[in-house]
MARVOVO-354856 format. One record per residue (C-alpha): x negated, y, z. Coordinates in pm, whole numbers, always signed. Layout:
BEGIN
<torkol><X>X</X><Y>Y</Y><Z>Z</Z></torkol>
...
***
This chain:
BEGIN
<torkol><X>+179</X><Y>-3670</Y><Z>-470</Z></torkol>
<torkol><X>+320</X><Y>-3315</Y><Z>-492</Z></torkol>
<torkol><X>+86</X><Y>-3060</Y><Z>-539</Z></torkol>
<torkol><X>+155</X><Y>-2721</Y><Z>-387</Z></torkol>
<torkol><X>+84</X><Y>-2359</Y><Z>-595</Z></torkol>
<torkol><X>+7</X><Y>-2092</Y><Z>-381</Z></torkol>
<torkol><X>-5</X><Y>-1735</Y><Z>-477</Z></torkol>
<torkol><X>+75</X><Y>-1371</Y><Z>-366</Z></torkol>
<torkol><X>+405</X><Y>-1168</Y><Z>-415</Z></torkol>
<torkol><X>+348</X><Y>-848</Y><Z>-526</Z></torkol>
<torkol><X>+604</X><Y>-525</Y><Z>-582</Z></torkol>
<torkol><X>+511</X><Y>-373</Y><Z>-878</Z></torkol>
<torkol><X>+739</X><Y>-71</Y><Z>-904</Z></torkol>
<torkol><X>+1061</X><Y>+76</Y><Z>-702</Z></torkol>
<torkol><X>+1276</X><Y>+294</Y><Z>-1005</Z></torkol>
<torkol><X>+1460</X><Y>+552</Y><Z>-688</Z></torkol>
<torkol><X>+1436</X><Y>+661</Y><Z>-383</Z></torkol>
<torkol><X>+1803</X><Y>+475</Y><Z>-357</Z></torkol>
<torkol><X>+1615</X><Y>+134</Y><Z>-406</Z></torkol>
<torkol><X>+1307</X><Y>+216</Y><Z>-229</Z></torkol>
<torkol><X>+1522</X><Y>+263</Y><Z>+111</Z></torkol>
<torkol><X>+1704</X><Y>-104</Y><Z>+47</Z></torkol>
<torkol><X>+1349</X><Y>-273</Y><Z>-21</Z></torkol>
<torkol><X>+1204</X><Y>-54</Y><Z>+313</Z></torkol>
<torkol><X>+1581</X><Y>-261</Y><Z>+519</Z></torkol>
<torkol><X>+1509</X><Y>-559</Y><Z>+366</Z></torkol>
<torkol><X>+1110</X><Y>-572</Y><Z>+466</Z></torkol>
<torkol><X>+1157</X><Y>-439</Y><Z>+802</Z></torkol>
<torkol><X>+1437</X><Y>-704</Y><Z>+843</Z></torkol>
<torkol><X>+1158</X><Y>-1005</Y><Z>+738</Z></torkol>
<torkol><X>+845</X><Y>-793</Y><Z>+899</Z></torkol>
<torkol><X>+1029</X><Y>-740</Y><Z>+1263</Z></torkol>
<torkol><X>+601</X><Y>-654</Y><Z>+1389</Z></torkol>
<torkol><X>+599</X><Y>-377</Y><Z>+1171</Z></torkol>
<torkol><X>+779</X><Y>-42</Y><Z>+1258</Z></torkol>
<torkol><X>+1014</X><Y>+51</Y><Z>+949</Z></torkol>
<torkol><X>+808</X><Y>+382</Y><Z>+946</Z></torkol>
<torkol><X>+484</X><Y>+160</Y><Z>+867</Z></torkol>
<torkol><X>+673</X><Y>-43</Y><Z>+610</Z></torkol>
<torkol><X>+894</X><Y>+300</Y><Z>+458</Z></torkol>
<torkol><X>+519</X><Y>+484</Y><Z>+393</Z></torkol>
<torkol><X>+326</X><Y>+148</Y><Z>+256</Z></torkol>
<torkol><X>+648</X><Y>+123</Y><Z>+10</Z></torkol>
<torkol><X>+634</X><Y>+495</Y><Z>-59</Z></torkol>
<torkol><X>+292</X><Y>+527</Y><Z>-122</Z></torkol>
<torkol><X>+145</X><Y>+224</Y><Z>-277</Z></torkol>
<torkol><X>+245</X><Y>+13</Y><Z>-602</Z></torkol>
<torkol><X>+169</X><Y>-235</Y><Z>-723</Z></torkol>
<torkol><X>+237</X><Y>-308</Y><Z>-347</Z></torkol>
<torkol><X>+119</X><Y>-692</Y><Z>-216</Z></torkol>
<torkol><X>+376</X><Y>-811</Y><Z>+26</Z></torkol>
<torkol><X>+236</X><Y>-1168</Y><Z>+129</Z></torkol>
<torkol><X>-70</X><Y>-1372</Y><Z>+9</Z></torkol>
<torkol><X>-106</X><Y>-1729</Y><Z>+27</Z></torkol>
<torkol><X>+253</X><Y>-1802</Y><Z>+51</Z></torkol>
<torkol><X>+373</X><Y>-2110</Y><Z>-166</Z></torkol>
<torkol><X>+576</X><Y>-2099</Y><Z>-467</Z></torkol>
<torkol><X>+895</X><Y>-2170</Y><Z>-360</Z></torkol>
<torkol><X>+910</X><Y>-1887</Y><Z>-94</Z></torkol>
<torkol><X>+729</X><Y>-1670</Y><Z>-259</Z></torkol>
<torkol><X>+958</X><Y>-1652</Y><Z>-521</Z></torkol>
<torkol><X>+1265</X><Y>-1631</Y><Z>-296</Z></torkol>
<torkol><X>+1119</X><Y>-1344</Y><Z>-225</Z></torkol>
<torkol><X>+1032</X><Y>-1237</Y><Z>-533</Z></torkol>
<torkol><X>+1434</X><Y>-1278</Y><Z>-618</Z></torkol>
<torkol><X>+1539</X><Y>-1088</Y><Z>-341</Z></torkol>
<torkol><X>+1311</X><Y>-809</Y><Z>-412</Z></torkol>
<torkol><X>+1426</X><Y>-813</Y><Z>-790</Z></torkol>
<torkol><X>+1814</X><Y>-809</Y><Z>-666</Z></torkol>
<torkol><X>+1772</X><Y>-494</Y><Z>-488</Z></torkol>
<torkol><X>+1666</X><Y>-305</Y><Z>-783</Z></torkol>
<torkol><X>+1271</X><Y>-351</Y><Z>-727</Z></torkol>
<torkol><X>+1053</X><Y>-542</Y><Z>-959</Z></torkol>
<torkol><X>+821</X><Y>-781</Y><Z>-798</Z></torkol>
<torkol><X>+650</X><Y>-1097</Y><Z>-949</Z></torkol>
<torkol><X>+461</X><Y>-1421</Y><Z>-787</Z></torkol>
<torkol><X>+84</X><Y>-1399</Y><Z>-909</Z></torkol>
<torkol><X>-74</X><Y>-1765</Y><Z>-859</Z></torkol>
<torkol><X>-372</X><Y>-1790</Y><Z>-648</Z></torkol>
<torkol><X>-660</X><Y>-1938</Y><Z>-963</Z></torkol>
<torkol><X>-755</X><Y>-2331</Y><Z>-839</Z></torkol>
<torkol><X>-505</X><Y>-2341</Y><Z>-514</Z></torkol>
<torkol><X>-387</X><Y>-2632</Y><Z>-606</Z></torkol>
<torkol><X>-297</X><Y>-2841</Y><Z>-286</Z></torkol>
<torkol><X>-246</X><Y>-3223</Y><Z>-263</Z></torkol>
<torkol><X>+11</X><Y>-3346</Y><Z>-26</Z></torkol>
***
């Protein structure tokens, strides 16, 4: 059986205003719920910044690569005993 890691992905820091307005496109573009104004102050105002919880590995760290390509850094923190059977 496969066992499934959960965990959260988190942004920890945005280096310019340049790369904070990609990673404000880019959310609003996954978030369509959220207004980009919402999004553009969270991403302004907060860091480290949690972007999803409980999201498994594998998308979580698309995500993760994504955020990291635009100029961002993010990381996957594991959820502690998640561990899932399937």
């Amino acid at each position: 059986m496969a066992e499934a890691v959960k965990g959260t992905v988190v942004i920890r820091s945005i280096p310019s205003k340049d790369v904070e307005m990609k990673i404000v496109l880019y959310l609003a573009s996954i978030y369509t719920d959220r207004p980009p104004d919402e999004i553009s102050g969270l991403v302004a105002r907060t860091k480290p910044l949690t972007i999803v919880r409980d999201v498994n590995y594998m998308k979580g760290q698309a995500l993760v690569d994504a955020i990291n390509g635009l100029g961002a850094s993010a990381y996957f923190l594991r959820n502690l005993g998640n561990k899932t059977k399937h």
